[in-house]
C-alpha positions as CSV (number, residue, x, y, z in Angstrom):
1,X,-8.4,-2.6,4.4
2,X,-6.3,-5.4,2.8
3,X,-7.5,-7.1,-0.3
4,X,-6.6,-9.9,-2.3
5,X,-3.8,-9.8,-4.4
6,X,-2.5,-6.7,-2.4
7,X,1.4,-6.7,-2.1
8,X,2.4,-6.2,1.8
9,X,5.4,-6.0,4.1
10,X,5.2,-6.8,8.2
11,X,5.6,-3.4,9.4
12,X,7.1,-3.0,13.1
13,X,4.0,-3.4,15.2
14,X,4.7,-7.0,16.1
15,X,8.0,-8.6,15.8
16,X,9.1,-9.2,12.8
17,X,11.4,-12.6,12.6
18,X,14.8,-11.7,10.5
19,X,13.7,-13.9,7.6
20,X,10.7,-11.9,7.0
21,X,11.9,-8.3,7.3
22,X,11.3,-6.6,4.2
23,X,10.1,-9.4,2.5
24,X,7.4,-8.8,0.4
25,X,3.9,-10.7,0.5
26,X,0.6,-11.2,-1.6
27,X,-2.6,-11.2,0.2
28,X,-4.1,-14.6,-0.9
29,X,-7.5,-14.2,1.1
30,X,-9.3,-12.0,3.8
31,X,-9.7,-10.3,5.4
32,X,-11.4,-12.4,8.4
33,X,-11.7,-12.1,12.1
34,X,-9.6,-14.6,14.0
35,X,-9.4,-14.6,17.7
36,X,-10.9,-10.9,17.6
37,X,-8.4,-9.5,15.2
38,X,-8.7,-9.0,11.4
39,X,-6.4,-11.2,9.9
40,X,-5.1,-11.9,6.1
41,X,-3.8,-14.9,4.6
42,X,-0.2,-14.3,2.8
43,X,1.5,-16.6,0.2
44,X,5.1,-18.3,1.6
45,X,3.7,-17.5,5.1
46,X,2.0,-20.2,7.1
47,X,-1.3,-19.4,8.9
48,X,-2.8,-15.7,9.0
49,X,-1.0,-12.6,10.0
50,X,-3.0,-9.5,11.8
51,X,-3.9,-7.0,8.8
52,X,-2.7,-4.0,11.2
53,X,0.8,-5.5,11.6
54,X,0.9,-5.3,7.5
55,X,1.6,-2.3,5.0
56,X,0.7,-2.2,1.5
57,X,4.0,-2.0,-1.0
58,X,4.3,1.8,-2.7
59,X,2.2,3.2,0.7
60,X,4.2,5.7,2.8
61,X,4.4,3.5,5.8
62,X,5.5,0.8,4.1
């Protein structure tokens, strides 16, 4: 689970626009349910973005 202040990249479980692959993210809040998916809230990112479509920075997947 994601927490605040978390650094995160969009991994390849969704598409990933050009402009935001491998560009690195902070958590800024959640994680919440939206629509029936855990979402988290990202700085430079507008809206929320589904917390399994996210890897932490230093983790294996990432």
């Amino acid at each position: 689970m994601l927490v605040k202040g978390d650094r995160v990249v969009m991994n390849d479980k969704y598409h990933v626009p050009e402009r935001y692959r491998g560009k690195e993210f902070i958590v800024t809040a959640g994680p919440q349910k939206v629509g029936g998916t855990m979402c988290v809230w990202l700085n430079e990112y507008k809206g929320c973005y589904a917390e399994d479509g996210l890897s932490k920075v230093g983790d294996k997947d990432a």
